[in-house]
C-alpha positions as CSV (number, residue, x, y, z in Angstrom):
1,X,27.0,-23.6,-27.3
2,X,28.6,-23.8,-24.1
3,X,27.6,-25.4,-20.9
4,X,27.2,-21.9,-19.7
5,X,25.3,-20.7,-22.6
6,X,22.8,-23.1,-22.6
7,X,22.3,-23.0,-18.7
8,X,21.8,-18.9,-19.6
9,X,19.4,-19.6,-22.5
10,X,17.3,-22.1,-20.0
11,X,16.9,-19.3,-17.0
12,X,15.9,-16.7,-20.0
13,X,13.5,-18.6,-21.2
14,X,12.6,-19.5,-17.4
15,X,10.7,-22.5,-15.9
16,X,6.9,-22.1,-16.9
17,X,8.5,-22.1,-20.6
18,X,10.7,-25.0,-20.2
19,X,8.3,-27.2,-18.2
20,X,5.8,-27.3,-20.9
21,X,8.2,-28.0,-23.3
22,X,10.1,-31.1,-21.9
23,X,6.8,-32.3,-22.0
24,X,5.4,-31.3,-18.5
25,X,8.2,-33.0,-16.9
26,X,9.9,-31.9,-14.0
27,X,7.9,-30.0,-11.9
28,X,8.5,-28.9,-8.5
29,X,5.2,-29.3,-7.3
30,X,5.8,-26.8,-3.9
31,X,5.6,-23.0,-2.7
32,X,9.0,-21.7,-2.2
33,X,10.0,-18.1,-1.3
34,X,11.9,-16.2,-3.7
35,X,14.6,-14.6,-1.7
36,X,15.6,-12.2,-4.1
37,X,12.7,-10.7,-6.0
38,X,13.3,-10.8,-10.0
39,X,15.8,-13.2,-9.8
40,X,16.4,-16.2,-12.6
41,X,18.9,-18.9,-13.0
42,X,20.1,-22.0,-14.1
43,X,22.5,-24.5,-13.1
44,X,23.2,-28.3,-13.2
45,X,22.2,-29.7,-9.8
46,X,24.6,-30.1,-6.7
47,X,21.8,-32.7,-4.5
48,X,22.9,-32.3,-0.6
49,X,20.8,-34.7,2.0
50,X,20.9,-33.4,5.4
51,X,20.2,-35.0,8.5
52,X,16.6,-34.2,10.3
53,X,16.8,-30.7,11.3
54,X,20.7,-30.5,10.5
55,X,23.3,-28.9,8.0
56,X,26.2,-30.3,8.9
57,X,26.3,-31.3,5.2
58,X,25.7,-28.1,4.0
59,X,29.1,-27.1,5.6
60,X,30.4,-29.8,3.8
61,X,28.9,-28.9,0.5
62,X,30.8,-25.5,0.4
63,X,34.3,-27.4,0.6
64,X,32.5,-29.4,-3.0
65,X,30.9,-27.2,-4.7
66,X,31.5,-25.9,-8.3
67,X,31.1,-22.4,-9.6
68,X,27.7,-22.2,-11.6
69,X,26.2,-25.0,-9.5
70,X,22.8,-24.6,-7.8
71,X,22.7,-26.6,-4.8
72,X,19.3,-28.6,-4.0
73,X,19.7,-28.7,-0.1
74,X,17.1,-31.3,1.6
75,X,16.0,-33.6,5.1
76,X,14.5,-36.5,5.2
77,X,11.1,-34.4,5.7
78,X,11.0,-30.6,4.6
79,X,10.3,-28.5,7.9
80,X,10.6,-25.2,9.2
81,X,14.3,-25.2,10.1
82,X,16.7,-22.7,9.0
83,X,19.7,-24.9,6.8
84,X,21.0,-21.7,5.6
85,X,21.8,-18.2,6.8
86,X,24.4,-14.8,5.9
87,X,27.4,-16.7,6.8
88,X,26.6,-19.6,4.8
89,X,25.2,-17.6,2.0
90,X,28.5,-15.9,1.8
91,X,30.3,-19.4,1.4
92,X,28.2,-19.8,-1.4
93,X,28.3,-16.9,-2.9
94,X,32.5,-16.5,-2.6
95,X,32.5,-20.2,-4.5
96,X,30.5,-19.1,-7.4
97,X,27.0,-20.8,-6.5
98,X,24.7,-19.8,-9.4
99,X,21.9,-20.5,-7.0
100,X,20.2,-22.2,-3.6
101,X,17.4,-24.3,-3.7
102,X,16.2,-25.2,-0.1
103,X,13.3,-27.8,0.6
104,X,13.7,-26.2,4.5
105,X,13.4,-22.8,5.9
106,X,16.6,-19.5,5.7
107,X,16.8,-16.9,8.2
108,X,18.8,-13.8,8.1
109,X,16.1,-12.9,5.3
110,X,17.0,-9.1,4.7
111,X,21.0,-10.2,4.7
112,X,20.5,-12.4,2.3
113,X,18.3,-10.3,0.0
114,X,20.7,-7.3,0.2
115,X,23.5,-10.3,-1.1
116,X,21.6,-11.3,-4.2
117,X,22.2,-14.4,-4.3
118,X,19.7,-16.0,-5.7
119,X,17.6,-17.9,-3.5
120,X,14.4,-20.1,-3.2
121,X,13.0,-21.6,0.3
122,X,9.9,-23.2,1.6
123,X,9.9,-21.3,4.7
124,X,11.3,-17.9,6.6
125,X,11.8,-18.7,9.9
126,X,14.4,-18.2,12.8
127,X,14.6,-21.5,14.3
128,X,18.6,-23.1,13.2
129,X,19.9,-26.4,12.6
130,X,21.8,-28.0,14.7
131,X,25.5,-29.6,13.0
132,X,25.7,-33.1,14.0
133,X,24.5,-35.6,11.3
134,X,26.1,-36.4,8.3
135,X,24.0,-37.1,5.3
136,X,24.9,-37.3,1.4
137,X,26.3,-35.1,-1.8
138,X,25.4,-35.7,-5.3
139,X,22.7,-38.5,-4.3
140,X,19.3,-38.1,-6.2
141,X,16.6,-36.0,-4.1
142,X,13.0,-35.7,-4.4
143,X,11.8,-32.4,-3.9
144,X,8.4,-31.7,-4.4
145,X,7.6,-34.8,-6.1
146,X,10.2,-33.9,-8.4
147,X,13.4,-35.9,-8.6
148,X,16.8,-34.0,-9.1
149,X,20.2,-35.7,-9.8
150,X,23.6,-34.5,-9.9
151,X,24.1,-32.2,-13.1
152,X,20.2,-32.2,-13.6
153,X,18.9,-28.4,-15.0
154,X,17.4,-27.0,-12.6
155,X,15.7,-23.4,-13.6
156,X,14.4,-21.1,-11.0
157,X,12.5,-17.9,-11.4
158,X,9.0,-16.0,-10.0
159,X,6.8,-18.3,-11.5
160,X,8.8,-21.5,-9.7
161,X,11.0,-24.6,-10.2
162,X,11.2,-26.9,-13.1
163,X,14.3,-30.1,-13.5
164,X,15.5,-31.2,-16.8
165,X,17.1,-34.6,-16.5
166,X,21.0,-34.4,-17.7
167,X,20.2,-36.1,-21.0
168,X,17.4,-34.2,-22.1
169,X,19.2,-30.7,-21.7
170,X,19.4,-30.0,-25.6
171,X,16.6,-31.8,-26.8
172,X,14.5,-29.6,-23.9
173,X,16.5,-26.2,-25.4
174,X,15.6,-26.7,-28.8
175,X,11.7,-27.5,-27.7
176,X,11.8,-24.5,-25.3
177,X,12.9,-22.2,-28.2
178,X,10.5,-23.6,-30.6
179,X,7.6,-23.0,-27.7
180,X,8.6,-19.0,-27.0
181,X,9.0,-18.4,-31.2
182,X,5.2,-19.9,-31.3
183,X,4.0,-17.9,-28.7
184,X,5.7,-14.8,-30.3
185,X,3.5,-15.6,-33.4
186,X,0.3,-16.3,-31.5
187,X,0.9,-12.8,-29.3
188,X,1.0,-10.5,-32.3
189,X,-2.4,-12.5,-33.7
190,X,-3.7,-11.6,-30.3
191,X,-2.1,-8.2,-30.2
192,X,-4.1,-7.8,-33.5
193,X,-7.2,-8.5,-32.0
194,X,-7.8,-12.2,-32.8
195,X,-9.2,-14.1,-29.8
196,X,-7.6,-17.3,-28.3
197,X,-11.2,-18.7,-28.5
198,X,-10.3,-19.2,-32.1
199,X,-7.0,-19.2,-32.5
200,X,-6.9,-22.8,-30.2
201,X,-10.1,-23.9,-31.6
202,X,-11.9,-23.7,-28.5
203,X,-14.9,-22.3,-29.7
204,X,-15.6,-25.9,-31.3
205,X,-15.2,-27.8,-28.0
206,X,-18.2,-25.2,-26.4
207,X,-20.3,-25.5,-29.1
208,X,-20.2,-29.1,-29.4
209,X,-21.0,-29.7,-26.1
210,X,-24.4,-27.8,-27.1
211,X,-26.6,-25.9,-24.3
């Protein structure tokens, strides 16, 4: 399977699936916006650090970025500020982006939804960065308690944001596809009118804990 394939296989599967499966591992433990409603994906992880309140390195990100990569854009302290808008978003999208994942705020909110790009933000707001401090590419961030390095997994989707370290990429796969051909089983048994009182042996734990 192809780099590409397996990034694909990972955003079908999507991150709730994939989260319990590496183990609980990963999580991005914050609300983020989903720009582009019903969107999915999967990439390995272009980090940015910006300055306080700046993307001058997002700017500079566009000039390294690879097509399929999801950049992880980030400040020393997630706030309100706008690191990415339409004209930015358009950079991205022209170099192949798979994705945006911003620990800060967008503006230019219907723009960017019209553009499809796929998008997740902490914030909508108006207020824009300014372009005067330089920061880092393809240093590890933390974002949301969760660490992400350079060519980490990173899936996105409506239910949220879950990293797979570089290493654990196939190992997580196979787990992830064991996981959804369990809970294919466990659906029609529930489909069939079985409870999942039962099924998990719940019913035990209640009943042992007496009145």
């Amino acid at each position: 399977m192809s780099p590409g394939e397996t990034y694909a296989e990972l955003a079908r599967l999507g991150s709730a699936t994939v989260y319990e499966a590496s183990g609980r591992q990963g999580l991005v433990d914050a609300d983020f916006a989903q720009i582009v409603p019903g969107s999915r994906v999967c990439g390995p992880a272009r980090p940015v650090r910006c300055g306080q309140d700046d993307n001058l390195m997002v700017h500079a990100a566009m000039a390294a970025v690879r097509p399929g990569d999801v950049l992880v854009l980030t400040m020393p302290e997630p706030r309100a500020v706008a690191l990415v808008g339409d004209l930015l978003a358009t950079q991205a999208q022209v170099r192949g982006v798979a994705g945006l994942l911003i620990d800060a705020s967008v503006r230019d909110s219907e723009e960017l939804t019209e553009m499809g790009l796929p998008i997740w933000a902490r914030w909508i707001r108006v207020k824009g960065a300014t372009k005067d401090l330089p920061g880092t590419i393809d240093e590890p961030v933390l974002v949301g308690g969760a660490r992400i390095a350079a060519g980490d997994a990173v899936v996105l989707d409506a239910d949220g944001v879950a990293v797979v370290a570089a290493a654990r990429v196939d190992e997580v796969l196979e787990a992830s596809r064991a996981r959804e051909a369990k809970e294919r089983l466990v659906r029609e048994r529930l489909l069939a009118g079985e409870l999942s009182y039962d099924l998990y042996a719940l019913r035990e734990r209640v009943e042992a804990a007496g009145p």
